[in-house]
C-alpha positions as a Markdown table, in Angstrom:
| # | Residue | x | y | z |
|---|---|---|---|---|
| 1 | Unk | 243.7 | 55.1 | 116.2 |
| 2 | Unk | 246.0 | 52.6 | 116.2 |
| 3 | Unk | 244.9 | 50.4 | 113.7 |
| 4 | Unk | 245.0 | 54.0 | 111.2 |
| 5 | Unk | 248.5 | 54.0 | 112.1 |
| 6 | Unk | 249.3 | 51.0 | 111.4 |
| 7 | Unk | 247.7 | 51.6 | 107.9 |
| 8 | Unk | 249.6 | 54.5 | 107.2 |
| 9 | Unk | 252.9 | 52.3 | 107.8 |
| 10 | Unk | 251.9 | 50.1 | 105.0 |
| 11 | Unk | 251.0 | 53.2 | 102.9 |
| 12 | Unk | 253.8 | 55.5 | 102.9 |
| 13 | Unk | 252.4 | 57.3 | 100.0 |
| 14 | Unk | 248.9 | 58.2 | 101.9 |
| 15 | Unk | 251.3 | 60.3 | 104.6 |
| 16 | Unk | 253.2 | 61.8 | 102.2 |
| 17 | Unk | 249.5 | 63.1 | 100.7 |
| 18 | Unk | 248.3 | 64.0 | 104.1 |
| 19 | Unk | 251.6 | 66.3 | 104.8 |
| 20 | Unk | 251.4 | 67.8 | 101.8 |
| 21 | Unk | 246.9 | 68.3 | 102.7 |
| 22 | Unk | 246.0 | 66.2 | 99.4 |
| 23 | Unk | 244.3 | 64.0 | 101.8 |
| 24 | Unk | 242.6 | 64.4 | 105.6 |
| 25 | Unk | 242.0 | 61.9 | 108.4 |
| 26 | Unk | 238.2 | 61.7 | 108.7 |
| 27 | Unk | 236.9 | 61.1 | 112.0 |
| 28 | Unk | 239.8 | 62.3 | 114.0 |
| 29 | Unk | 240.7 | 65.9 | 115.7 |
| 30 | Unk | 243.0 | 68.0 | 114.1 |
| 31 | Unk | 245.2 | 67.4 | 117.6 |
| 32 | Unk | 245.1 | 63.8 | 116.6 |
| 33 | Unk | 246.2 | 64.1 | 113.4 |
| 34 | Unk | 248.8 | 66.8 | 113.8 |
| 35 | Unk | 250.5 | 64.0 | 116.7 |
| 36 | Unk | 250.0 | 61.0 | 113.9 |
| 37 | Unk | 251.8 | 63.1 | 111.0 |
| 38 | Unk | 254.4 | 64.1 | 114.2 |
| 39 | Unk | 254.9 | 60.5 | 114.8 |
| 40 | Unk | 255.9 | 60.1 | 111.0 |
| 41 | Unk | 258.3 | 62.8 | 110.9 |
| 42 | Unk | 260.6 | 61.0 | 113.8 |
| 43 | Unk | 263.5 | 59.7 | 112.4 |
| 44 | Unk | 263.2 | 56.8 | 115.0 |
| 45 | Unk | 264.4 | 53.3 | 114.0 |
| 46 | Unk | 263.2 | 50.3 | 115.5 |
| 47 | Unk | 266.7 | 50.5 | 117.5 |
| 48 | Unk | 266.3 | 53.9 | 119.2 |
| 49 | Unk | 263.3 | 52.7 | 120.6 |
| 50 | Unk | 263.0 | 52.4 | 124.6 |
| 51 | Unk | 261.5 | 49.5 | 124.7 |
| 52 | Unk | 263.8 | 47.7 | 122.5 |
């Protein structure tokens, strides 16, 4: 899963598609990709991170 998020962060446009259901995430649970679009809708910088 990680390595399909990290895809979607170099493809902006491919989330934008799967928000608006032009596109699906095939192989993963609809749990799984309801909490990957979630993680896209954050508005967390690199800043508000905890770990940072």
């Amino acid at each position: 899963m990680i390595n399909m998020i990290q895809y979607l962060e170099q493809n902006p446009a491919l989330v934008t598609l799967l928000k608006e259901k032009k596109a699906s995430l095939i192989g993963l649970t609809a749990l799984e990709q309801k909490a990957i679009l979630d993680s896209f809708n954050e508005d967390l910088g690199v800043d508000n991170r905890l770990w940072n």
